[in-house]
C-alpha positions as CSV (number, residue, x, y, z in Angstrom):
1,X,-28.7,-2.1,-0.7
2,X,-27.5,-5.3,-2.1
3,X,-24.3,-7.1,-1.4
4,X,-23.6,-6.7,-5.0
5,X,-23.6,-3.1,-4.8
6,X,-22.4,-3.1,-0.9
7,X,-18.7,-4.3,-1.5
8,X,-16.1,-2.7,-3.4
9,X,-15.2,-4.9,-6.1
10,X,-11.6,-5.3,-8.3
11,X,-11.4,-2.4,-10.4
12,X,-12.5,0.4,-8.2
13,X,-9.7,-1.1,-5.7
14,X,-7.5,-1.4,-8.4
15,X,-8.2,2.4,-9.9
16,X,-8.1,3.5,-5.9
17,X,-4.3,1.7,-5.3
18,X,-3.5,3.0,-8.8
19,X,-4.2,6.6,-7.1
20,X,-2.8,6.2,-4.1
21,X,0.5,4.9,-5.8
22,X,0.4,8.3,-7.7
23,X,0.4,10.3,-4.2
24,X,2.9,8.0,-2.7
25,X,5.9,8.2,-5.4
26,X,7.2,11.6,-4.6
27,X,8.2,11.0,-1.1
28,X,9.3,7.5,-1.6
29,X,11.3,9.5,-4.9
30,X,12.9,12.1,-2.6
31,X,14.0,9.8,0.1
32,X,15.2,7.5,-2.2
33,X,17.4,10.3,-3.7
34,X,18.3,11.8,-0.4
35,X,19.4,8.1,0.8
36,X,21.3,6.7,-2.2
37,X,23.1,9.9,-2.3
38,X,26.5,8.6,-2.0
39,X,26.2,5.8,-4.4
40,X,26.3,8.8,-7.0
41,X,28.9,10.2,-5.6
42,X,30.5,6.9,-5.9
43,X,29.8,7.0,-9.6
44,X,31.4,10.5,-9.9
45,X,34.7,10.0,-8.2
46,X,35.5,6.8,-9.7
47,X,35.7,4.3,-7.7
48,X,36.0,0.7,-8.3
49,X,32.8,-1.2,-10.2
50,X,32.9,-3.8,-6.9
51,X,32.7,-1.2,-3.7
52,X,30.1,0.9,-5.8
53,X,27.9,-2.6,-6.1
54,X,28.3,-3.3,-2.6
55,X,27.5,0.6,-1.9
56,X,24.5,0.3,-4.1
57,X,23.0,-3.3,-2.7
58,X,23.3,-1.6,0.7
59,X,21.3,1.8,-0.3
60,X,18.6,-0.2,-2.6
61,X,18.3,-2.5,0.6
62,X,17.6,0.7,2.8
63,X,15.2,2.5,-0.1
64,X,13.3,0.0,-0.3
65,X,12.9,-0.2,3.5
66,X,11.9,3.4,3.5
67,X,9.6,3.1,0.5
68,X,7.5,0.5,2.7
69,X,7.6,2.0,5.8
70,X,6.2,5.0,3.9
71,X,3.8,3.5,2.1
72,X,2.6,1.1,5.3
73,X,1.9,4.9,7.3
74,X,0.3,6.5,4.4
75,X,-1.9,3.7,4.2
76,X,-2.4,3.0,8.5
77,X,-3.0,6.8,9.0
78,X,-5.9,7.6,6.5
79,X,-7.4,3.9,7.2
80,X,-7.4,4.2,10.8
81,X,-9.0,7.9,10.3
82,X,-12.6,9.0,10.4
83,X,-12.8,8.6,6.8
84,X,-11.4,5.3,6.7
85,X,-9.6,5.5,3.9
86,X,-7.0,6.7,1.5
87,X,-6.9,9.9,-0.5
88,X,-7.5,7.2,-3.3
89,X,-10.4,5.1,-2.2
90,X,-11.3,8.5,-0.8
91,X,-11.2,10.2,-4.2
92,X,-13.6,6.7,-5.8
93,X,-15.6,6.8,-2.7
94,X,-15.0,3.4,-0.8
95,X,-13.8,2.6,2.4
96,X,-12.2,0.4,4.7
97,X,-13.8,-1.1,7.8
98,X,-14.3,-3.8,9.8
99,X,-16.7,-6.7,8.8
100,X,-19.6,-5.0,10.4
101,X,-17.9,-1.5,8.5
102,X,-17.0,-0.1,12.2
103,X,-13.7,1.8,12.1
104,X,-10.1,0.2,12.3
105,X,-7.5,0.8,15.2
106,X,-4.4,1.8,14.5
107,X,-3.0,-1.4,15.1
108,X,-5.7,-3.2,12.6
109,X,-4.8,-0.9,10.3
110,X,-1.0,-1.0,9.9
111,X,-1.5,-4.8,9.8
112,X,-3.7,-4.3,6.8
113,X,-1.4,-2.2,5.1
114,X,1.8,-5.1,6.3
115,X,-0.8,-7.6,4.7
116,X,-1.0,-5.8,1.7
117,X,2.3,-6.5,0.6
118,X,2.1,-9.4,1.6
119,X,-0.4,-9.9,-1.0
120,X,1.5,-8.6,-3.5
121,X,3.8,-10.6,-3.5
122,X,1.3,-13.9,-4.6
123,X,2.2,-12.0,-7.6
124,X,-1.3,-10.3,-7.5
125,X,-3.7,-13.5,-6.6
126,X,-4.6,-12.5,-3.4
127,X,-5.7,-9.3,-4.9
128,X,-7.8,-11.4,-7.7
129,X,-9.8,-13.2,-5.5
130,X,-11.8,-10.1,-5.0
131,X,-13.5,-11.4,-8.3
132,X,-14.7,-14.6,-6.9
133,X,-15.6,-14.1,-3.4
134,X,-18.7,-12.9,-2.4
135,X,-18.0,-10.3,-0.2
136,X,-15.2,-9.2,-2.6
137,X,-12.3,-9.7,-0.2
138,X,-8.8,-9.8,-0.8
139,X,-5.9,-12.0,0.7
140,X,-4.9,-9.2,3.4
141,X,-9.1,-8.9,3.8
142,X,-9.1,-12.3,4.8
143,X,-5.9,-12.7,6.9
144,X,-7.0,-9.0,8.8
145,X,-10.9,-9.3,9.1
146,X,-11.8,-6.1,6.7
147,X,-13.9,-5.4,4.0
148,X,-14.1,-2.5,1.8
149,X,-17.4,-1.3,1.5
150,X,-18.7,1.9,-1.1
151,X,-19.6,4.8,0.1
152,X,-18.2,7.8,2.0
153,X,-17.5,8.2,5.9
């Protein structure tokens, strides 16, 4: 096989995130709803416009907490699987491994998913270096020794 066809590139990662974004908005939804709660309650009784800002800072700050802890054991549980990878990458038929495409540990892989978002936040460059690399890696590739290779486990 050649190492064009070997690696996953950009846009079957992107389409695989893309899925796996899908899947991972209705529990981040419901906890966000069952969290920020009492900021609408706030809203309903009235209270003042400052202590419902400070109410809602400290709930978006929480949320958002949860939404990445979510996301970052979504993502470490199927990696660190058999299949080695989400329902996704699962779903387009690539996978996550080591250099050699040997399975993650569990460790490895919540790294990778912490990486992730970490990537992200380069405002999506360290996800479009995948283009110009030849083993189409990505900044939390790099920084976590992985590759994501196509085909299924």
């Amino acid at each position: 096989m050649t190492e064009k066809n070997f690696y996953a590139g950009f846009w079957v990662r992107f389409f695989a995130g893309f899925l796996d974004t899908i899947f991972l908005i209705l529990p981040i939804a419901i906890c966000s709803l069952l969290l920020s709660a009492d900021s609408y309650e706030t809203i309903n009784i009235g209270k003042n416009w400052y202590s419902h800002t400070l109410t809602t800072t400290g709930d978006l700050r929480l949320v958002n907490l949860v939404g990445y802890a979510i996301s970052i054991a979504y993502i470490s549980y199927f990696l660190a699987s058999n299949k080695q990878a989400t329902i996704g990458k699962r779903m387009l038929g690539i996978y996550v491994g080591n250099r050699d495409g040997s399975k993650l540990t569990k460790g490895k892989a919540a790294m990778r998913a912490f990486a992730s978002m970490i990537t992200a936040a380069t405002l999506g460059l360290g996800f479009i270096i995948v283009i110009f690399t030849k083993e189409k890696i990505s900044l939390h590739d790099f920084l976590c020794g992985t590759r994501v290779f196509f085909g299924k486990k």
